[in-house]
C-alpha angles and dihedrals in degrees: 000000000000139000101273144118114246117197112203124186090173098064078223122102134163108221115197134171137176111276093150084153094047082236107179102269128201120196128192138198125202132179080216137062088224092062082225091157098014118181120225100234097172151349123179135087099288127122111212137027130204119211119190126177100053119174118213109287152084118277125183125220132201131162135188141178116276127197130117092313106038115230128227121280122263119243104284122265109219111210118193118191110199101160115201118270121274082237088056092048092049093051095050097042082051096047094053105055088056089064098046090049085053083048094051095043104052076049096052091040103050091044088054085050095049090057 
């Protein structure tokens, strides 16, 4: 990972990082950037992690190395969730079944005159 701020509307976000070796990883997530009550959120060899289910917030990322002599952490990730609007969402969901009912109806209607 490098040292960069992320901005999410979605509250999903894939997170991937080099392990070419499949060396043992640990990452971690704070509410913090000074990781003062940091979550495990996984260890393993794998190179990339998908969360889901994110509240408005930032959240901070970091990963090392971790065998039996942990490594250094990485440069921190900043993640900000600002999901849209509930007004937004409404006028999208709205708009688009406008277009679904046109659509519908130019269906409906062509097959009445083919008949």
């Amino acid at each position: 990972m490098n040292d960069r701020h992320i901005t999410n509307n979605t509250g999903y976000v894939l997170l991937n990082w080099q392990n070419k070796e499949l060396i043992p990883v640990e990452l971690q997530q704070a509410a913090q950037s000074s990781f003062d009550n940091p979550i495990t959120l996984y260890e393993g060899k794998n190179s990339s992690l998908m969360l889901s289910g994110l509240a408005d917030g930032t959240y901070y990322y970091r990963i090392r190395a971790h065998q039996k002599q942990p490594g250094t952490w990485s440069d921190t990730v900043r993640l900000d969730v600002a999901h849209y609007s509930l007004a937004r969402v409404w006028l999208l969901f709205v708009a688009g079944a406008l277009v679904f009912l046109s659509v519908a109806w130019v269906i409906v209607r062509g097959a009445a005159d083919e008949s």
